[in-house]
N, C-alpha and C positions, 0 to 999 in steps of 0.2 A: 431396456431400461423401464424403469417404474414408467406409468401415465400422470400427468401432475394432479394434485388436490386440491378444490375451493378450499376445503372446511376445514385444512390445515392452517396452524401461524405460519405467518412468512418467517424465512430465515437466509441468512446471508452467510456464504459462505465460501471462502476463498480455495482456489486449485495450488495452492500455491503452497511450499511443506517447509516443514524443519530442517534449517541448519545448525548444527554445532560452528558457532566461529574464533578463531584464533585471532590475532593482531599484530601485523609487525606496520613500523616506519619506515619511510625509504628518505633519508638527508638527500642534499642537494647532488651530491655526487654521484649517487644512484648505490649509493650503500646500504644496505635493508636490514633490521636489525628487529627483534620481538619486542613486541610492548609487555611489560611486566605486569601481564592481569590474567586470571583466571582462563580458561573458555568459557562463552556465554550464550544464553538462548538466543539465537538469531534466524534469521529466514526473511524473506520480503512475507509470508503469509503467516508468519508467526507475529509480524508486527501491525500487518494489517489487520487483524483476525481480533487483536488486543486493541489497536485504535479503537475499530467497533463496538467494542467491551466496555468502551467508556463510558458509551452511551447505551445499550441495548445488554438485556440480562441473556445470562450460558446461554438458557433454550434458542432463543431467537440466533444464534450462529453457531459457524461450523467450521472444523480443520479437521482432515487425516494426518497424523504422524505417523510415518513409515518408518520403524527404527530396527534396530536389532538390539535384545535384551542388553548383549555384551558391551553393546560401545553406546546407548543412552543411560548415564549417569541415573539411581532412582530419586536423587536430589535435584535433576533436572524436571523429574516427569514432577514430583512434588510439587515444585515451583510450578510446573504448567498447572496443575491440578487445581492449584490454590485460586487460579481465577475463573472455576468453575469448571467439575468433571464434564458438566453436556457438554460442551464448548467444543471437546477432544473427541478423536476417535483415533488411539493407539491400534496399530497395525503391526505386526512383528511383518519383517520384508523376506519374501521368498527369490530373490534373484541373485541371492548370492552376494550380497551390497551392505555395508552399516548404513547407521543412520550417517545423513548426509553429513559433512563437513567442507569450512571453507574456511579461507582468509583473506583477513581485509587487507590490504597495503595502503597505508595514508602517504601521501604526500603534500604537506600542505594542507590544502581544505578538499584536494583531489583523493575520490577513494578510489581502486583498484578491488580485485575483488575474482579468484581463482575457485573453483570447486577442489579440495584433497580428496575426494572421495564421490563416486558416479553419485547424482540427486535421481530421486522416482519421479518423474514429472508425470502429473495427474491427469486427468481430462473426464470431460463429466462422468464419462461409463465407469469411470475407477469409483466412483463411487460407489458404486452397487455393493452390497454388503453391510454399507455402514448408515447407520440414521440419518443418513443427512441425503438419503438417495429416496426414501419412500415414507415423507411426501420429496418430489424434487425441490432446493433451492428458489426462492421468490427475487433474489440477487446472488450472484455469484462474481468473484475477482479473478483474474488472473493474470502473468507477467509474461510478456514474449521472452524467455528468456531461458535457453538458449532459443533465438528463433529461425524458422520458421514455426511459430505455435497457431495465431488466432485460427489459420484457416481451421485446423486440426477440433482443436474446440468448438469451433460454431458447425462445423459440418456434424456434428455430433449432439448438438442443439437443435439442429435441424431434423433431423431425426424420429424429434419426439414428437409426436402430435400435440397440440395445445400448450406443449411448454415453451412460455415466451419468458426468461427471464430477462432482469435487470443485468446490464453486462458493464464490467467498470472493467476499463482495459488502461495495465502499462507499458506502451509500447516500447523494446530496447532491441535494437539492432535488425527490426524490421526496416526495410526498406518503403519510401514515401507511395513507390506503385502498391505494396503490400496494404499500406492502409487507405488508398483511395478503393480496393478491393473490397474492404470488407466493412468498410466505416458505418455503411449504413445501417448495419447490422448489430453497431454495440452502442450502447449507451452515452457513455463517457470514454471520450481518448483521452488519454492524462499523462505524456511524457514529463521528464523532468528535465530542468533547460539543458542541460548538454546533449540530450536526444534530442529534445528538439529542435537545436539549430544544426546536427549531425542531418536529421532528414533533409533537411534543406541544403545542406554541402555550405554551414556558414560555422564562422570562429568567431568568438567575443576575444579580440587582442589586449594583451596586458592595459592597455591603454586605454579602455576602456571606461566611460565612469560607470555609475550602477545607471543612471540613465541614458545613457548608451544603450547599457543589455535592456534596461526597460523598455525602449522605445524598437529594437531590434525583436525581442519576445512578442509584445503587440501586435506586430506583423506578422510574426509568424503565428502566433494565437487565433488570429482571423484567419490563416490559410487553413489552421486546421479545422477551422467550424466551416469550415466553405467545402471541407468533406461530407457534412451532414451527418455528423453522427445523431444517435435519436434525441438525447441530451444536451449534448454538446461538450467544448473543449478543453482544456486546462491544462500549463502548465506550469510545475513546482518548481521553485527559484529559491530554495532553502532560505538566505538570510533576506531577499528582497520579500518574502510574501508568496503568492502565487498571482496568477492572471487566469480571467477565463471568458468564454463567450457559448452565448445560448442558442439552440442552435430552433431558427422559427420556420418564416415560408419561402419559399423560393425567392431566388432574388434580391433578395435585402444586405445589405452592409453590416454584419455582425456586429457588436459591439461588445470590444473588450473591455474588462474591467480588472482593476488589480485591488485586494485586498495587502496589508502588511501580515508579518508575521507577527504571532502574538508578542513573541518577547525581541523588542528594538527597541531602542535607544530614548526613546520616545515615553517607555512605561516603566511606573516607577516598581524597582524592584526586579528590574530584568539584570543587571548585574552579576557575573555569575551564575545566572540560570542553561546559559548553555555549556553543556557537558562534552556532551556527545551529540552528533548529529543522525549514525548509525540508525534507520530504520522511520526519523521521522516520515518522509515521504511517503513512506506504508506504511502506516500510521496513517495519516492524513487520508490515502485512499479508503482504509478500512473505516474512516468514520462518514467519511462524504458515502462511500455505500450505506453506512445503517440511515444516513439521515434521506436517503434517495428510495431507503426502500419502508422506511416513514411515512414516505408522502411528503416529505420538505422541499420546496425550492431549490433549483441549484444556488442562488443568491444565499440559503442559509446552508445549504452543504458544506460548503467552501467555509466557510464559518467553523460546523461542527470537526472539516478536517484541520485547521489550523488550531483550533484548541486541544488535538488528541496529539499534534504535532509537537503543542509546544510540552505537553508532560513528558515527549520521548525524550527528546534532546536535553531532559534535568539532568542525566545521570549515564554511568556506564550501562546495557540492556535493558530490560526491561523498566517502566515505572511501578511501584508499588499501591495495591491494592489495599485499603483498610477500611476498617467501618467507624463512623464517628458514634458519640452515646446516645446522638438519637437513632442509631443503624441506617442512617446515610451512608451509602461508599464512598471513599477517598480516594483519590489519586495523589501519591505523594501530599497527602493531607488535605487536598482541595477537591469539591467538588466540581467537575467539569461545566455542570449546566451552570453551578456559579460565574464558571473564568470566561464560559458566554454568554452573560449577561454584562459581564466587565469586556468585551470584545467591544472595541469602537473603530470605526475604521477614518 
């Protein structure tokens, strides 16, 4: 692998690739049946990669798309294109594989969520080839998923001499020894609550009120900063907000804290606003990376990922990129630094 660069921009960029996804519902009975929508650009690193987008122009990030000509749509790759060609690094796949595919199964507010088709899971040396490997990454994301992954990653970071990136990790179906192994080594742990009361072997019961799970999340929030990751913890609670805790010196009593979500009940104009939930969470991750790899506070990370959250969840896929007539970018017409400045907590 490349050795890393001062004199390079930093750039963030996710391990994490393209899925095509399908959508069915599954009613109470367990009867599953298709949602009448298109297929749509999906992936936990297609949404991450686009959070970031929100806030941080092409150069400064990065994605491989592994596809094969025959099965990614050219109305697809257009659509990626349009939020800027650096951003991408299209890859035709040699292992014999299309581009990924998956489906979601909703039940309720519960998603499910199958691969149709094998995914390429990346790891930093897979970069080599593509701009995004020389100079290396300044932040990089990645999902345990399927896992066992982190190890595979960081042993692979370790590697390089002098390359110390920013590491924004979402843990899914590692195990709690898996991340007391390696926590000190990444950045930010950032499950989303139903991982993170799985690590712990806990259930939020129907019975539950939302401060129940809040007050249940907060404890669990501090165990995971009592891992000592180098930044510290967080986890995403879709409609409550998120929670997080900063990770200082030995010894101390972390202190959780919860933001809400942008659009609750609370602000005027939220009405309506939620669509779709699909991908905010990565979303969220990929903008708390660009704002971590800014130089931001965790205090305004968490900030910049609930703003990138709440344009995911407007609509079915992806949010819409436009320019207004003073050639400001828009998100679904707004810009983001705007809707954080309107962010009160």
């Amino acid at each position: 692998m490349a050795t890393p660069s001062s004199s390079q921009p930093t750039r963030v960029v996710t391990l994490e690739h393209l899925i095509l996804d399908t959508f069915t519902r599954v009613d109470e009975d367990g009867v599953e049946t298709p949602v009448e929508q298109p297929d749509q650009i999906g992936g936990g690193g297609t949404y991450t990669i686009i959070g970031a987008r929100m806030f941080l122009p092409p150069s400064r990030l990065g994605m491989v798309v592994d596809y094969t000509p025959s099965t990614l749509p050219e109305e697809i790759k257009d659509q990626l294109k349009s939020y800027g060609e650096e951003l991408w690094a299209f890859r035709e796949r040699q292992d014999g594989h299309p581009t990924a595919r998956a489906v979601n199964r909703y039940k309720g507010q519960t998603r499910g969520f199958e691969y149709l088709t094998r995914p390429l899971l990346l790891t930093p040396s897979l970069l080599e080839g593509t701009p995004f490997h020389d100079p290396l990454p300044s932040t990089i994301h990645f999902i345990s998923y399927p896992a066992p992954r982190a190890e595979k990653v960081l042993s692979e970071v370790r590697k390089v001499e002098g390359w110390t990136p920013r590491i924004v990790w979402e843990p899914e179906d590692e195990t709690l020894e898996d991340l007391r192994q390696v926590a000190g080594e990444v950045d930010i742990i950032a499950p989303n609550h139903n991982e993170a009361l799985r690590l712990f072997s806990l259930i939020a019961p129907p019975s539950f009120t939302d401060d129940d799970v809040k007050s249940t999340l907060t404890r669990v929030c501090r165990q995971l900063a009592y891992l000592r990751p180098r930044i510290g913890a967080i986890i995403r609670a879709g409609h409550l907000g998120c929670c997080y805790a900063s990770t200082e010196t030995e010894g101390y009593r972390p202190d959780v804290k919860w933001i809400p979500a942008y659009w609750h009940e609370g602000r005027d104009g939220w009405k309506g606003k939620v669509v779709d939930p699909t991908g905010a969470g990565n979303a969220f991750m990929g903008a708390l990376g660009a704002a971590l790899d800014e130089g931001k506070s965790l205090d305004e990370a968490v900030r910049w990922g609930s703003v990138a959250a709440s344009f995911t969840i407007e609509q079915n896929g992806l949010p819409k990129l436009t320019k207004g007539e003073d050639g400001k970018e828009l998100w679904n017409g707004e810009s983001p630094l705007d809707r954080l400045k309107k962010f009160d907590v």
